[in-house]
N, C-alpha and C positions, 0 to 999 in steps of 0.2 A: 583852499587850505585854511582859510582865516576862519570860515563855517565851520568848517570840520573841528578845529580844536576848540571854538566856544561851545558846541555842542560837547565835547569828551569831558571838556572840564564844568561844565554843568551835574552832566550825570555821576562825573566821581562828586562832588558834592553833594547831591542826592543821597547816592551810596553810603556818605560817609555820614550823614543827618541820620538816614536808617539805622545806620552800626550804633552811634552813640544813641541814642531813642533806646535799641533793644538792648546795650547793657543798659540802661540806666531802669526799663523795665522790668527787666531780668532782676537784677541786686532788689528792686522796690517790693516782688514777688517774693526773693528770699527772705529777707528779711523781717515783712509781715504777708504771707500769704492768703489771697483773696480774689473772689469771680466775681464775676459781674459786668457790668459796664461803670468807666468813667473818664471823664475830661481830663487829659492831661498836657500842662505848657511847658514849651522850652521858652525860648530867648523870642524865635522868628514864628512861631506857628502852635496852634493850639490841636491835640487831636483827641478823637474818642478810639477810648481803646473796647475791646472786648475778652475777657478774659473767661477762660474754662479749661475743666479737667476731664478726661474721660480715661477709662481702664483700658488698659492692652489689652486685656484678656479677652473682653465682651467682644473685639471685632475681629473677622475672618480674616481680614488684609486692610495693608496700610490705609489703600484708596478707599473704603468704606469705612474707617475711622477718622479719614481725612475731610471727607463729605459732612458726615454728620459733625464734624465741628465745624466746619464753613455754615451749615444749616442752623445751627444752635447759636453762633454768634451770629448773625441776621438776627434771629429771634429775639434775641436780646438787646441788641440795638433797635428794632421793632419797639419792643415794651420800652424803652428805654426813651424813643421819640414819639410815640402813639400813645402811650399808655395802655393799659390795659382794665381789664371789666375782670372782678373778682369774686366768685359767688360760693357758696359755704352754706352743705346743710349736714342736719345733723338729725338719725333715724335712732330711737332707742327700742329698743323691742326687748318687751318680758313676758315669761312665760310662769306661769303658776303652775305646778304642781299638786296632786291630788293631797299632800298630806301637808298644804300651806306653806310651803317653801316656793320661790321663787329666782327664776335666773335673770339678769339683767344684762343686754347686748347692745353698747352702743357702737354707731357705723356714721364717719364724718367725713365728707367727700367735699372735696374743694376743687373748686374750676379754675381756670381762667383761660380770659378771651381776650384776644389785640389783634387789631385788624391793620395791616399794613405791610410795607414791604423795604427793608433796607436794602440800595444796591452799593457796592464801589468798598468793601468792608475787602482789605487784603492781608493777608496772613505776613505776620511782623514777624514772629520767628513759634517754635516746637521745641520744648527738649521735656526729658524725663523728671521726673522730679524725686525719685529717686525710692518708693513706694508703689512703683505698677502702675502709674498714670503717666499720663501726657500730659502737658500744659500748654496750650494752643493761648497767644493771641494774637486778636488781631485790630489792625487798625484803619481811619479814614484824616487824612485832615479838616479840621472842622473849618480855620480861618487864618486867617493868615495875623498876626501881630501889628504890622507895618500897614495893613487892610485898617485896624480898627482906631492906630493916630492918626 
């Protein structure tokens, strides 16, 4: 019986570390809205978040709108701990004309490449943002506070 309740009142404290995290995420989003990945502490525990938008529109069903933002924040916790390789070229192509006129066409194509693999990144909460997008983040804990006195 002694097990049982330190184990419930563990997990409502979890629970309740989650709830205050996602409003406090939530408000930080409203207020100045922004994607990406970053670091962010409370009191006990440091965590990276990963933040992104995608349209309702573009996916067919929930669960393939759901995926590819689980896939996209990987990715960017990826570039985020790997870094990544950036490459940039640029094609100009002109064409003369028999009476000395000339058209000019340039074409600028950027790469990039990160080689790695984020796992344990879980989805911290979803809601709309009130323009046709979702706003998926998610997060990992990175350290613990009490770890680093």
């Amino acid at each position: 019986m002694l097990l049982f309740s330190s184990i419930a009142s563990f997990a409502q404290g979890y629970n309740a570390e989650k709830t205050s995290l996602t409003n406090f995420l939530i408000r930080m989003y409203e207020n100045a809205p922004f994607e990406g990945v970053r670091a962010v502490d409370d009191y006990e525990q440091q965590y990276l978040i990963s933040v992104l938008t995608l349209e309702k529109a573009k996916y067919p069903s929930e669960s393939a709108m759901f995926r590819v933002a689980g896939v996209k924040a990987m990715s960017q916790a990826s570039r985020f701990f790997n870094g990544s390789s950036i490459t940039s070229d640029l094609i100009i192509r002109t064409t003369e004309k028999s009476d000395g006129s000339g058209d000019t066409e340039m074409i600028e194509t950027i790469n990039e490449k990160s080689v790695g693999f984020v796992r344990a990144l879980e989805l911290l909460t979803n809601f709309d943002n009130g323009d046709g997008r979702i706003v998926f983040i998610y997060f990992t804990p990175i350290k613990s506070q009490a770890a680093v006195e």
